[in-house]
Backbone as CSV, one residue per row, in Angstrom:
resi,resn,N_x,N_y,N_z,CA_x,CA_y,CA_z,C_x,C_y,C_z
1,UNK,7.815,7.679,8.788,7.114,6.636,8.053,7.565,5.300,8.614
2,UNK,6.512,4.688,8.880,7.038,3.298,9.543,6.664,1.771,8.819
3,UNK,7.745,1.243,8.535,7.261,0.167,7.342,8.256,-0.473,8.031
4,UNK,7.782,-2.275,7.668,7.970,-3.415,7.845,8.441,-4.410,6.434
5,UNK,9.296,-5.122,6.363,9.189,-6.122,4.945,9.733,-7.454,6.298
6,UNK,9.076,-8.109,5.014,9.477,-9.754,6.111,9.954,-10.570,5.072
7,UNK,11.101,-11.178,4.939,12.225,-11.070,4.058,11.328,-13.221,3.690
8,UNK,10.822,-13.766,4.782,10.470,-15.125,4.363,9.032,-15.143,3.946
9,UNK,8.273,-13.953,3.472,6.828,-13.420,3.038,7.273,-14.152,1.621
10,UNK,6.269,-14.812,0.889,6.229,-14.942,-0.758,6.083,-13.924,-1.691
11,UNK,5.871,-12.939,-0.853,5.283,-11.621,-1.749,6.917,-11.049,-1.574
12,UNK,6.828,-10.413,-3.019,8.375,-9.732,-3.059,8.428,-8.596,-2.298
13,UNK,9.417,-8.099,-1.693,9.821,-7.070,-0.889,9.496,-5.586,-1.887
14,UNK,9.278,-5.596,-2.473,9.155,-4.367,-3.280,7.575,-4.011,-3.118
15,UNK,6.618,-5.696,-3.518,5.238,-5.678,-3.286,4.898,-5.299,-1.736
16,UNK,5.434,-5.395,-0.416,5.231,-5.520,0.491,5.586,-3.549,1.326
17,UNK,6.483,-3.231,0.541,6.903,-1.577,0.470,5.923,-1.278,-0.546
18,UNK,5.251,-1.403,-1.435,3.795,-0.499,-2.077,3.063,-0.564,-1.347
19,UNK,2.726,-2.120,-0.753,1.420,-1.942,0.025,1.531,-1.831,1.582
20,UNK,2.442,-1.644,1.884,3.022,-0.760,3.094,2.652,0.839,2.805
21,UNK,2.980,1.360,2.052,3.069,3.038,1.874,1.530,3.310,1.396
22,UNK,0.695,2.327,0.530,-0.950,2.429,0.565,-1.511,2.241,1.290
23,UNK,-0.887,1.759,2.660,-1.899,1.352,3.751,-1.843,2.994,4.824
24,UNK,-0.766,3.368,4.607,-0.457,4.471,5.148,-0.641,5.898,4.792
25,UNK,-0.807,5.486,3.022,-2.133,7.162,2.691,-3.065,6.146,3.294
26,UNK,-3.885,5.290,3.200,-5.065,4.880,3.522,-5.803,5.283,4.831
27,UNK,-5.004,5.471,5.619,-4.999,5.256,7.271,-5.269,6.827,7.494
28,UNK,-4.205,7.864,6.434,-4.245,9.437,6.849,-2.494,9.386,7.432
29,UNK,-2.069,8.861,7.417,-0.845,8.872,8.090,0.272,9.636,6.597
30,UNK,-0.067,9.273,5.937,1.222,9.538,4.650,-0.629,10.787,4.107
31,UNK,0.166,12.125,3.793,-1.244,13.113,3.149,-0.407,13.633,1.668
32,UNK,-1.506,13.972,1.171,-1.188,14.543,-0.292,-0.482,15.610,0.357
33,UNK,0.640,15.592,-0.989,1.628,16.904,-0.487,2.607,16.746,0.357
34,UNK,3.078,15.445,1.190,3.984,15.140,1.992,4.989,14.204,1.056
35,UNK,5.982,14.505,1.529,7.164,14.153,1.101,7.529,12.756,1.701
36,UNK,7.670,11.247,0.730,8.703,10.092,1.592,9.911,10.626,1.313
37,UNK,10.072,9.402,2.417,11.965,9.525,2.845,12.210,9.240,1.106
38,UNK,13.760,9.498,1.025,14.563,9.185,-0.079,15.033,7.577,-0.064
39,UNK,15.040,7.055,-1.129,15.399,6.043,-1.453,15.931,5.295,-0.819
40,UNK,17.261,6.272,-0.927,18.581,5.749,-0.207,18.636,5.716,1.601
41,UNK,17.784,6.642,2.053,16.906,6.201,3.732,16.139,5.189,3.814
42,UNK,15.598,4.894,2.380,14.320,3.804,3.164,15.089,2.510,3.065
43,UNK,16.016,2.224,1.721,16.454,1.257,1.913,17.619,0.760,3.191
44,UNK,18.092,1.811,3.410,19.129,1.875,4.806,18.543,1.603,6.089
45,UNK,17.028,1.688,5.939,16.436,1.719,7.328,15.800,0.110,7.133
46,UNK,15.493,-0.012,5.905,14.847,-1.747,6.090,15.653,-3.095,5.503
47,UNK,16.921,-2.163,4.974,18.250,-3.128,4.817,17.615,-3.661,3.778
48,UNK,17.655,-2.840,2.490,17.218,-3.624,1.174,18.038,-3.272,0.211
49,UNK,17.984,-3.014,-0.796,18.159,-2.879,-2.279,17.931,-1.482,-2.375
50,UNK,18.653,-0.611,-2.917,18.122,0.381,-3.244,16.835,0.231,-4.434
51,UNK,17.724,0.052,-5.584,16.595,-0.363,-6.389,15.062,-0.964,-6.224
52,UNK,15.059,-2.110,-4.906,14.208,-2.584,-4.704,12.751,-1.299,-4.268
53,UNK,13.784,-0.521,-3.774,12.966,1.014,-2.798,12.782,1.498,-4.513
54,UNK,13.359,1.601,-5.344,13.184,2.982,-6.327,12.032,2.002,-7.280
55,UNK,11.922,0.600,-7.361,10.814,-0.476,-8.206,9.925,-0.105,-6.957
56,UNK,9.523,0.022,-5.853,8.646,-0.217,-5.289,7.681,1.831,-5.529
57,UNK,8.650,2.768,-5.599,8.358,4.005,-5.800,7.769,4.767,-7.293
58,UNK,8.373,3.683,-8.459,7.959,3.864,-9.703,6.574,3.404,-9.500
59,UNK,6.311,1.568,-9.178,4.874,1.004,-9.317,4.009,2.311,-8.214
60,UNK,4.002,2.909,-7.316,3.339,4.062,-6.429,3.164,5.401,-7.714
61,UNK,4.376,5.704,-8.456,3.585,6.829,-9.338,2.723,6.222,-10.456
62,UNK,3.165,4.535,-10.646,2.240,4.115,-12.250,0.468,4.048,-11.380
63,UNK,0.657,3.752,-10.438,-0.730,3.565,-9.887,-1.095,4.883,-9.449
64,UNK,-0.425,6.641,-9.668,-0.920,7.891,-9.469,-0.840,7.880,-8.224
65,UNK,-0.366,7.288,-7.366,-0.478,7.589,-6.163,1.014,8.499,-5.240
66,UNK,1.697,8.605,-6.332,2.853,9.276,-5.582,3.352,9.981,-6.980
67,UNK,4.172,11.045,-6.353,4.075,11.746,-8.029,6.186,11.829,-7.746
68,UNK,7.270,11.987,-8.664,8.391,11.268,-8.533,9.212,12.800,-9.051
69,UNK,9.720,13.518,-8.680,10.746,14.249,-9.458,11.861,14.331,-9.284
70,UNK,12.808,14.129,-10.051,13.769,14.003,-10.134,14.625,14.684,-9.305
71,UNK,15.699,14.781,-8.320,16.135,15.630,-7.553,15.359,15.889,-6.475
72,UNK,14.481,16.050,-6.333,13.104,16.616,-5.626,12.470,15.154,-4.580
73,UNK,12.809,14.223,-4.978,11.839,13.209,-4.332,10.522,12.838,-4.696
74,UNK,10.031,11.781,-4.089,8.542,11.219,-4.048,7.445,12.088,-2.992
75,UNK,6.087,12.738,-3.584,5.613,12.919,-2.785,3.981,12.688,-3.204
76,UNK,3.810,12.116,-2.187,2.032,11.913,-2.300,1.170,12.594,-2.817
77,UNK,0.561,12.184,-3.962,-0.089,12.774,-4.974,-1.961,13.192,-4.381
78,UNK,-2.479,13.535,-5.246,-3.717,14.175,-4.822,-4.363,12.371,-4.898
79,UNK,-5.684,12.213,-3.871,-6.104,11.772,-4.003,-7.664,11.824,-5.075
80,UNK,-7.004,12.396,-5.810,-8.790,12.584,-6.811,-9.020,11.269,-7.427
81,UNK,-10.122,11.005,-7.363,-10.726,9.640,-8.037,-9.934,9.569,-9.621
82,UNK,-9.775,8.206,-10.155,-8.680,8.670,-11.434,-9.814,7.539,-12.367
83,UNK,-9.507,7.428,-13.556,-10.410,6.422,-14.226,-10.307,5.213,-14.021
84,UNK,-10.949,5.030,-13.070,-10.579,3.195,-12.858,-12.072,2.779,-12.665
85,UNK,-12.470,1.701,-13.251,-13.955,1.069,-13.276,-14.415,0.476,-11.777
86,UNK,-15.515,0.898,-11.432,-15.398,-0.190,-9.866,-15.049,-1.718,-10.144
87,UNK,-15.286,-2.070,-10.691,-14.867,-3.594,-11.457,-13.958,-4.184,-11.154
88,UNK,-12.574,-2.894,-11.532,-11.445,-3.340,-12.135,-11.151,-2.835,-10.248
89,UNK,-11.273,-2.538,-9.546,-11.167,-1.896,-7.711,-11.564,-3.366,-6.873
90,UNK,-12.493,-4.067,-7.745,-12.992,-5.276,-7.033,-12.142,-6.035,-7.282
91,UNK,-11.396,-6.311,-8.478,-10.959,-7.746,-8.678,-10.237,-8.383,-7.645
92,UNK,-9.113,-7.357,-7.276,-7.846,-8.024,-5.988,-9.408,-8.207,-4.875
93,UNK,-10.027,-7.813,-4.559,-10.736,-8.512,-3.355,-11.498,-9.383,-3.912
94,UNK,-11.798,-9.821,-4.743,-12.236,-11.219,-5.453,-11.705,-12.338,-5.130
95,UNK,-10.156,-12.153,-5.364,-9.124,-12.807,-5.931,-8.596,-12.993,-4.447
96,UNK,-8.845,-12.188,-3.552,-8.592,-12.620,-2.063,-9.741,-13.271,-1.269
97,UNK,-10.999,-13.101,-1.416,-11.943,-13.798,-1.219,-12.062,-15.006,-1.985
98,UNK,-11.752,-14.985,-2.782,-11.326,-16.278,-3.257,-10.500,-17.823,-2.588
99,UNK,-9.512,-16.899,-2.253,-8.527,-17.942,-1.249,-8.900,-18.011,-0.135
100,UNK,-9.537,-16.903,0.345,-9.895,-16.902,1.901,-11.284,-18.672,1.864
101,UNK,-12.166,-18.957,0.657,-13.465,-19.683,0.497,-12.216,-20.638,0.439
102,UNK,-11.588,-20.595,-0.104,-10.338,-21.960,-0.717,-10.161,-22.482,0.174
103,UNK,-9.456,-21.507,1.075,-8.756,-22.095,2.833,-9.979,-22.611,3.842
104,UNK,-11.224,-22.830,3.016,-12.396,-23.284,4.110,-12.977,-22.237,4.972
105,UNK,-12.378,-20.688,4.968,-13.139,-20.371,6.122,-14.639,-20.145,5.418
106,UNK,-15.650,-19.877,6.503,-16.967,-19.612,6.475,-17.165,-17.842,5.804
107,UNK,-18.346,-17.908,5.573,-18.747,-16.119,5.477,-18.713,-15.869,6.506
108,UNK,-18.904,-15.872,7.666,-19.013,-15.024,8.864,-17.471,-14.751,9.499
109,UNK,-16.204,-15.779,9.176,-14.986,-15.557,9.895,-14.221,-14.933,8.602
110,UNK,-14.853,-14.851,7.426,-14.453,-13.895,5.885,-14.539,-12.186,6.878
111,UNK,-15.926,-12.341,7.054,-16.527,-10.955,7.294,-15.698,-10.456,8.741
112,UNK,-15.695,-11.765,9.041,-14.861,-10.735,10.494,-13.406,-10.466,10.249
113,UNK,-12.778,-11.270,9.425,-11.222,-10.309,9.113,-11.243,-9.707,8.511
114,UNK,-12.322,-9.346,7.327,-12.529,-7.787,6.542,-13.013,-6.545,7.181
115,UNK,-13.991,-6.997,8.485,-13.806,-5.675,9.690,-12.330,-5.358,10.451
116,UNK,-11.384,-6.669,10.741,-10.859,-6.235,11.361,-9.728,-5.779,10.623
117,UNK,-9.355,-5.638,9.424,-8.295,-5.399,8.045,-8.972,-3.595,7.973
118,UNK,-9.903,-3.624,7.896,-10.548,-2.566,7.507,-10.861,-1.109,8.741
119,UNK,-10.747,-1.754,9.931,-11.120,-0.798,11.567,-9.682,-0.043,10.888
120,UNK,-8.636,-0.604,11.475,-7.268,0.452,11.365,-7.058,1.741,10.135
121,UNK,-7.697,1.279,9.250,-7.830,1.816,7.993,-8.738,3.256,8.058
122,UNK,-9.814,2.881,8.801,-11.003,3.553,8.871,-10.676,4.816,10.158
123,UNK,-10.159,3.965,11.059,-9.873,4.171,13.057,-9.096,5.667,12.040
124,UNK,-8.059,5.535,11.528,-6.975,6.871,11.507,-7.726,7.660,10.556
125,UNK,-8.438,7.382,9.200,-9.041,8.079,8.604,-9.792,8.738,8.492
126,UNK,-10.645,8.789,9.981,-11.980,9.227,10.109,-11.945,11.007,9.917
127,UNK,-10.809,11.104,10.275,-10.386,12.780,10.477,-10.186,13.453,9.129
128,UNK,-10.354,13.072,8.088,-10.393,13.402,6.991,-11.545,14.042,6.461
């Protein structure tokens, strides 16, 4: 598993390890039924907090996406659709399109970093 935190990012290191490990079921790289490293590896490998690794592994099972047992480890949960409204799936890209109109860019240089955010995503997943 290969993850990055960038310690002068505004986003907390814990936020940056969730959406590190969602980009990576996303991609096909992390599959239902596979096991992450343990805690105490991930934080040793990206020089953090343990805790920071075990807050970033709780918010992954509250969002169903990783299932947690005790002794046993974290492992990637089924991807079955769960009750969530398309609505409530849109808002964070609202709320990022939002800032993206804020920062002045145009629709057309919006649309081209949502292809290019979105190719890598798609590029590994296709095999699914």
């Amino acid at each position: 598993m290969f993850l990055t935190v960038d310690a002068g990012d505004k986003q907390p290191i814990y936020l940056q390890i969730v959406d590190g490990i969602k980009a990576l079921i996303a991609c096909g790289q992390l599959r239902e039924g596979m096991a992450l490293p343990s805690v105490r590896q991930v934080a040793g490998d990206l020089g953090v907090n343990l805790n920071t690794i075990a807050v970033a592994y709780r918010q992954l099972q509250d969002e169903g996406l990783v299932t947690v047992r005790h002794g046993a480890g974290a492992v990637i949960a089924s991807r079955r659709p769960r009750d969530i409204q398309p609505g409530e799936l849109r808002k964070p890209l609202r709320t990022a399109l939002t800032q993206l109109i804020l920062a002045g860019l145009s629709d057309r240089e919006i649309l081209a970093a949502v292809r290019e955010e979105l190719a890598p995503l798609r590029q590994k997943g296709d095999s699914r």
